[in-house]
C-alpha positions in Angstrom: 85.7 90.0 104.6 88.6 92.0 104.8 91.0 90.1 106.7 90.5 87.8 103.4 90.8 90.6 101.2 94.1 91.6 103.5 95.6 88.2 102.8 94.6 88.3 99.1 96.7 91.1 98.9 99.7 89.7 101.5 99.8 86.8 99.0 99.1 88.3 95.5 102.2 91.3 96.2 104.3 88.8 97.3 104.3 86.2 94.9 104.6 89.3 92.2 107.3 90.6 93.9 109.4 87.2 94.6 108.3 86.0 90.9 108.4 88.8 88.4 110.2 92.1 90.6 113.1 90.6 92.1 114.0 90.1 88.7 114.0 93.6 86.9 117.2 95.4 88.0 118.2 98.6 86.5 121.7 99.3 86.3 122.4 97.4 89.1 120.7 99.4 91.6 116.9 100.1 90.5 114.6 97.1 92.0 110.8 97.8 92.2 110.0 96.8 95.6 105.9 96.8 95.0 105.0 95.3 98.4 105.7 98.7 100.4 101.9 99.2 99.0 100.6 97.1 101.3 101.8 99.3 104.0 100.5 102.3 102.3 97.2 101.4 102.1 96.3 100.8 105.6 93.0 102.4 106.6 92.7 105.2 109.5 90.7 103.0 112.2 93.0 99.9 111.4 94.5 98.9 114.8 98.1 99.5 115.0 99.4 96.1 116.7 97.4 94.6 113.5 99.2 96.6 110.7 102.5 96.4 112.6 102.2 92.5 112.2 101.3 92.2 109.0 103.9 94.8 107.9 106.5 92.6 109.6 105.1 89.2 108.3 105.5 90.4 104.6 108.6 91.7 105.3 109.8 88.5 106.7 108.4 86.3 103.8 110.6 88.8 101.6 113.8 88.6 103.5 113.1 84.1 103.7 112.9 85.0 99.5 115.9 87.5 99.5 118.0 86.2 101.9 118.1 89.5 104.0 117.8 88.6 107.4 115.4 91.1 109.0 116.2 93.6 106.5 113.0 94.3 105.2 111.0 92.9 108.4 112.6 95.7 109.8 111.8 98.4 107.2 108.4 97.5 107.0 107.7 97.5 110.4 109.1 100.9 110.5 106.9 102.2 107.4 104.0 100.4 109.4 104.9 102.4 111.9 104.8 105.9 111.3 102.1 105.1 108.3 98.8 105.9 110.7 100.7 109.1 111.7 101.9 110.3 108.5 98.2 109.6 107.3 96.4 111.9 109.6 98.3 114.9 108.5 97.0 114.7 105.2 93.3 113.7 106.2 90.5 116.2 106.6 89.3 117.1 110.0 86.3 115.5 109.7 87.3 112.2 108.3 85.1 108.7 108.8 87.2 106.6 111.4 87.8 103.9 108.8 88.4 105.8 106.1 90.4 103.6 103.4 93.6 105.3 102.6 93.9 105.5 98.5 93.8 108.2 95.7 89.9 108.7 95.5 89.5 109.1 99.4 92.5 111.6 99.8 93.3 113.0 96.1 95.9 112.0 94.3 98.0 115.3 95.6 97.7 114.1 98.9 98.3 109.8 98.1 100.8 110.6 96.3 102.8 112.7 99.1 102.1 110.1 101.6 103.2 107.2 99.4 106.7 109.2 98.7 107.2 109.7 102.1 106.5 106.4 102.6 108.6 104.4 100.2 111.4 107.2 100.8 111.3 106.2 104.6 111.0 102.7 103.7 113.8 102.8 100.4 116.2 104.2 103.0 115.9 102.0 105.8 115.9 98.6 103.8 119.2 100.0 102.0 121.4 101.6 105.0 120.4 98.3 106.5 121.5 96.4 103.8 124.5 98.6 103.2 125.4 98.9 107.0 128.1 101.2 105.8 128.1 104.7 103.6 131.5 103.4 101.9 130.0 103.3 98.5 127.7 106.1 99.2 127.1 107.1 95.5 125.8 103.4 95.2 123.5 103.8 97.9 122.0 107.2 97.0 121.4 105.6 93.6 119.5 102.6 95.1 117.5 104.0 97.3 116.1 106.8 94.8 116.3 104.1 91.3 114.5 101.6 93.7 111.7 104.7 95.1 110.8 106.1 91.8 110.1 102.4 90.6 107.9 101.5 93.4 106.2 105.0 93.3 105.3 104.2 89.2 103.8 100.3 90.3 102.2 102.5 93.6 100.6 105.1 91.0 100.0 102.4 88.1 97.7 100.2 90.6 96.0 102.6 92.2 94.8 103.7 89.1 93.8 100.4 88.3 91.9 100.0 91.8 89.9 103.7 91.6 
């Protein structure tokens, strides 16, 4: 049941993000990149191989949309990565072992920390890949926080809807 509900979600984010997101871009810099929540919301107890391949899958099927060759792969893996560790430091000591990750189990103080840290670490990776350069630094600053505070308002706006 939720491996189905996982791939729900895989397919659901992406086709929103390859369909409607891709296409909103403020001043030229500011894309909502909505499918970093599927990171964000791994559970405690999920394994790590499990969410490290999953992160990397959607990542891929973005960059085969996008045409950014491992770009995004490559963020997401690395937002997958540091996700389970990130989480514990926001987690009570005595927390279930598959505790969901998500606004009523933590608070929203505490989601909505992790999901900036989250989509910051992710925001700057898929740009200073994408960028490999700081010539236009301005640009890239501007990106990478237009692009965050996007995907933090979809983050917030659908975990309201799902509490």
């Amino acid at each position: 049941m939720e491996s189905l509900r996982r791939i729900i979600l895989f397919i659901v984010l992406l086709l929103a993000q390859v369909l409607v997101l891709n296409r909103i871009q403020l001043f030229h810099c500011a894309t909502p990149l909505l499918y970093v929540y599927f990171a964000v919301i791994f559970p405690l107890g999920y394994p790590r191989w499990a969410a490290l391949l999953w992160s990397f899958f959607i990542g891929l099927a973005v960059d085969v949309f996008f045409n950014t060759p491992g770009v995004a792969a490559g963020a997401m893996t690395l937002v997958a990565l540091l996700q389970p560790y990130l989480l514990t430091l926001f987690l009570p000591r005595e927390a279930e072992e598959n505790m969901a990750t998500s606004a009523r189990t933590l608070g929203w103080g505490k989601f909505m920390t992790l999901a900036t840290i989250l989509v910051l670490i992710y925001c700057l990776a898929f740009f200073s890949l994408e960028a490999f350069s700081f010539f236009n630094w301005l640009h890239w600053l501007e990106c990478i926080g237009g692009s965050a505070l996007l995907t933090l308002l979809l983050i917030f706006t659908m975990e309201t809807l799902r509490s």
